[in-house]
C-alpha positions in Angstrom: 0.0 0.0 0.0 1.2 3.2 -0.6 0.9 6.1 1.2 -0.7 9.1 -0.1 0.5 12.4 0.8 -2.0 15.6 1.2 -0.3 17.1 -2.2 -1.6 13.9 -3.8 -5.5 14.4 -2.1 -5.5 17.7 -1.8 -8.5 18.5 -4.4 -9.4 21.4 -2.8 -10.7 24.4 -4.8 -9.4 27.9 -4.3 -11.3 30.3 -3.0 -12.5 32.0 -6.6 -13.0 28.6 -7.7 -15.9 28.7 -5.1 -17.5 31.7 -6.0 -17.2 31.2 -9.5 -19.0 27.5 -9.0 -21.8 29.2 -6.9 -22.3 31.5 -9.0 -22.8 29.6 -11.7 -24.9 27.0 -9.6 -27.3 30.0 -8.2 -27.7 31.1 -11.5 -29.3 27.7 -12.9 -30.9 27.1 -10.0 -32.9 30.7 -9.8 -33.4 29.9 -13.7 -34.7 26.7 -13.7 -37.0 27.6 -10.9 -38.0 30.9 -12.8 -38.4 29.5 -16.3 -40.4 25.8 -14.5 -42.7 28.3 -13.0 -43.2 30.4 -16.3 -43.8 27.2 -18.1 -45.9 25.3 -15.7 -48.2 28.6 -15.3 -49.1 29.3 -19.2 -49.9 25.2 -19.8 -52.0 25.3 -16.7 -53.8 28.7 -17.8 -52.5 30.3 -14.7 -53.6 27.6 -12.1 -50.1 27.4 -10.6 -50.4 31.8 -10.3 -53.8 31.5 -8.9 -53.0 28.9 -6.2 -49.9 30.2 -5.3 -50.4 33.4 -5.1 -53.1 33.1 -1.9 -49.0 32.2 -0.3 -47.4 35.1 1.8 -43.9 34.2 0.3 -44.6 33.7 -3.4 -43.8 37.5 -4.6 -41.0 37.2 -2.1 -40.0 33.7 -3.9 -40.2 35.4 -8.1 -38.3 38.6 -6.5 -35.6 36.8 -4.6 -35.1 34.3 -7.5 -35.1 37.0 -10.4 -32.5 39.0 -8.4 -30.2 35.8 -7.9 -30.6 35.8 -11.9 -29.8 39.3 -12.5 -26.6 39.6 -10.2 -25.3 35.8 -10.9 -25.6 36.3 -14.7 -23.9 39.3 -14.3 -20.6 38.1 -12.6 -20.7 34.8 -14.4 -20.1 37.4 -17.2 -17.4 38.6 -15.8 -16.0 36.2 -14.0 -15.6 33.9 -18.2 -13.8 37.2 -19.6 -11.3 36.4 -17.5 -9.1 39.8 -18.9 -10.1 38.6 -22.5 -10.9 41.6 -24.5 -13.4 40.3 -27.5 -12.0 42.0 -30.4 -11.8 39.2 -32.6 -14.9 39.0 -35.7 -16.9 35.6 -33.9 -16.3 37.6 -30.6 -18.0 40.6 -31.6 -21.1 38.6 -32.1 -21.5 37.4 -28.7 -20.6 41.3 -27.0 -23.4 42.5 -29.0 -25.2 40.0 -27.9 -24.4 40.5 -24.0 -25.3 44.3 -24.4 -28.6 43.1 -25.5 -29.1 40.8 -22.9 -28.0 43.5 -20.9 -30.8 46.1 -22.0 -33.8 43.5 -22.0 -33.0 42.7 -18.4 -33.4 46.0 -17.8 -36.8 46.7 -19.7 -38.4 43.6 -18.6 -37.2 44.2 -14.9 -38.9 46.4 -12.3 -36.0 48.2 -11.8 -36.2 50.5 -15.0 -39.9 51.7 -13.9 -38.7 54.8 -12.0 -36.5 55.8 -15.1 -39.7 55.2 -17.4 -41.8 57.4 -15.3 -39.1 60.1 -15.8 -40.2 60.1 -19.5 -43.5 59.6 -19.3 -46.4 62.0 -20.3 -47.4 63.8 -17.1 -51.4 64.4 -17.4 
């Protein structure tokens, strides 16, 4: 038998490591739970809205989740640059595509109604 030495066993992940696996596993979680929600609600004809929304936590539950998918998807972004500046043709592609991302999550959030209100017609 030989004896193994902590070098040799020592899988341990680095403290990044940890945060960047979290992140990532927060983020699917908070979407799967988001998007199985969504789904199950519009095949149901909003039975699954309609019985759950008579619980105190559910609004708590969407918000919570749908911030955890905001900020996670956000670092993930960051933390996959990884200093990588995406100048090259295929690259340019997927930036465009993250700034779009970017803007939809905030339309389709709460967070951009103040701003709206700022431009709306007062009357």
């Amino acid at each position: 038998m030989s004896s193994n030495t902590k070098e040799e066993i020592d899988t341990s992940m680095g403290f990044m490591e940890r945060v960047k696996l979290s992140s990532r596993a927060l983020h699917l979680v908070s979407g799967m739970a988001l998007s199985g929600s969504i789904i199950f609600d519009y095949y149901t004809d909003n039975a699954l809205h309609a019985k759950m929304s008579k619980h105190k936590h559910f609004a708590k539950y969407h918000t919570v989740f749908g911030i955890l998918l905001f900020v996670t998807g956000v670092l993930n972004t960051f933390f996959n640059q990884n200093g990588k500046k995406l100048i090259d043709p295929v690259h340019k592609v997927w930036k465009h595509l993250l700034e779009f991302k970017l803007v939809a999550a905030l339309f389709l959030t709460p967070l951009i109604y103040p701003l709206t209100g700022m431009f709306a017609e007062e009357g």
